[in-house]
N, C-alpha and C positions, 0 to 999 in steps of 0.2 A: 802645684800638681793636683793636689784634690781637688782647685777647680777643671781643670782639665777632666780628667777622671771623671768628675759627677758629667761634663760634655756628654764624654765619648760614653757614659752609661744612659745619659737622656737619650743623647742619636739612637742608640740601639733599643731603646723602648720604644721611639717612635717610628722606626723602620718595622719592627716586629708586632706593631702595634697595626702600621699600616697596610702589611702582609696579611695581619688576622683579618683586621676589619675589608680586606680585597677577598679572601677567602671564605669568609661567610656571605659576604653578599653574592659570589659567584656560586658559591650554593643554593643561594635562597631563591635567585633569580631560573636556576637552571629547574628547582623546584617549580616555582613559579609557570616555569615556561612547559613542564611536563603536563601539569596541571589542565592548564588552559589547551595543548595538545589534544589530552584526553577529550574535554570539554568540547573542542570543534568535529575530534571524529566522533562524539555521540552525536553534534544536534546534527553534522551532515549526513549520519547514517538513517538519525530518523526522519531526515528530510527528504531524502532516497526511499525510503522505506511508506512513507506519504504519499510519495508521487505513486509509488509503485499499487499502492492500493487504490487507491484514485482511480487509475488508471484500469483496474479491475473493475471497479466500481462504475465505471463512464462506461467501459466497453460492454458488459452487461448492460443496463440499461439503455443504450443506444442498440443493439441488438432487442431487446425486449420492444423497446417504441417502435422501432422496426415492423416487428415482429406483429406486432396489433394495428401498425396504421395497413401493415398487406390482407388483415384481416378484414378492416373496416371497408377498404379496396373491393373486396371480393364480395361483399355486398351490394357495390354499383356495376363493378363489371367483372366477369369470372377473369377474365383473359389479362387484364391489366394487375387484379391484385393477387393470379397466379405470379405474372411477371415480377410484384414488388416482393411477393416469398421468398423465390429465387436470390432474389437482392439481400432481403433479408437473414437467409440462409446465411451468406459471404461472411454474413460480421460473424458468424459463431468464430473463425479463423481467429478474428483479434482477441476473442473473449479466452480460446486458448493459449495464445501469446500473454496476456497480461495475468491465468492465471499462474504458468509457467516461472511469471517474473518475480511473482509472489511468494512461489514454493522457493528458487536462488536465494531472495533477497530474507526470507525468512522472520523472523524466527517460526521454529518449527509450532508452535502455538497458534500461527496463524493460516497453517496450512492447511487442516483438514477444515475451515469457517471455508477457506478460496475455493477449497476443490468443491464441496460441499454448493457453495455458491452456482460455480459453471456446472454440475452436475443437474441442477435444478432448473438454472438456465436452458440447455438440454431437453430435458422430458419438458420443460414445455414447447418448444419448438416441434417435440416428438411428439405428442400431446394435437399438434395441429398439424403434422402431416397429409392426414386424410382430408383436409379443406385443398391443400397443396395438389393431391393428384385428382379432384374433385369430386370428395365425398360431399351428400347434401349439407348444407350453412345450418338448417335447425335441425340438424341430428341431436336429440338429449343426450344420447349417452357419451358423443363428441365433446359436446358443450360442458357436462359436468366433469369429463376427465380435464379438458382445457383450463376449466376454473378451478379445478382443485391444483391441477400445475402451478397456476401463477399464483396460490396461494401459498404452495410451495417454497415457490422463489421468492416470494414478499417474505418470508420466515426466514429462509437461507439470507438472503440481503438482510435483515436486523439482527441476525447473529454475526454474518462476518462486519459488520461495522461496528458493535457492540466489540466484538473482537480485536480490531485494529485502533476504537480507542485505545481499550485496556493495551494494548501496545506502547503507544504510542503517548501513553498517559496522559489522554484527552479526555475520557470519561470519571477519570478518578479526582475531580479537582473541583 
């Protein structure tokens, strides 16, 4: 009988044994697996969050290159690099869009570097209107408001990118 006995005490050590050891690992793995959850929605967030400034960042500057090749234009022929202003005008539309997608996609930290950005982008397109409805090309007072603009927006661009490293903890490393 006591061999018996010591069985049916072993069986039940190793059933209760084989419960725990089922029960911790369904723990550790469910840890585990919350873990690396976590882990995928941060880096998809700031992968979303990359595009999204990019995206700000392209559409500015593709407006801005724009924006000085209908300049360069209007130097060889009025009527042609009025016509490429016009064009040039179209893209402020995307630089609104992208920096819209910036203020959504947030964090609020990086929103007044975006506005701040399109805002600058802006006065200098305003900045060159009077070449647009054909004020003279070497007007000075034109000319220096124009270049204080895209000094402007050379300033706003190194602040919202400075900004969207610190984000995106690209600068900090």
């Amino acid at each position: 009988m006591d061999q018996g006995l010591a069985a049916v005490f072993g069986a039940a050590v190793g059933v209760i044994g084989s419960v725990m050891t089922g029960v911790l690992t369904r723990a550790a793995t469910r840890a585990q697996l919350k873990t690396q959850l976590q882990a995928d929605l941060l880096r998809w967030k700031r992968e979303v969050r990359r595009e999204t400034y990019l995206g700000l960042l392209n559409s500015v500057r593709a407006a801005r290159g724009a924006l000085a090749a209908s300049l360069d234009d209007l130097h060889v022929s009025r009527q042609e690099g009025q016509q490429n202003m016009t064009e040039a005008w179209r893209l402020q539309a995307s630089v609104e869009s992208a920096s819209a997608a910036v203020q959504l996609e947030g964090p609020a930290e990086i929103a007044a570097p975006a506005a701040n950005l399109a805002e600058a982008l802006f006065a200098t397109f305003k900045s060159a209107y009077p070449w647009r409805e054909g004020a003279a090309l070497d007007e000075p007072d034109l000319i220096a408001a124009y270049r204080r603009a895209c000094h402007a927006l050379e300033s706003a661009e190194k602040t919202f990118i400075a900004s969207a490293q610190r984000q995106l903890d690209v600068g900090n490393s």
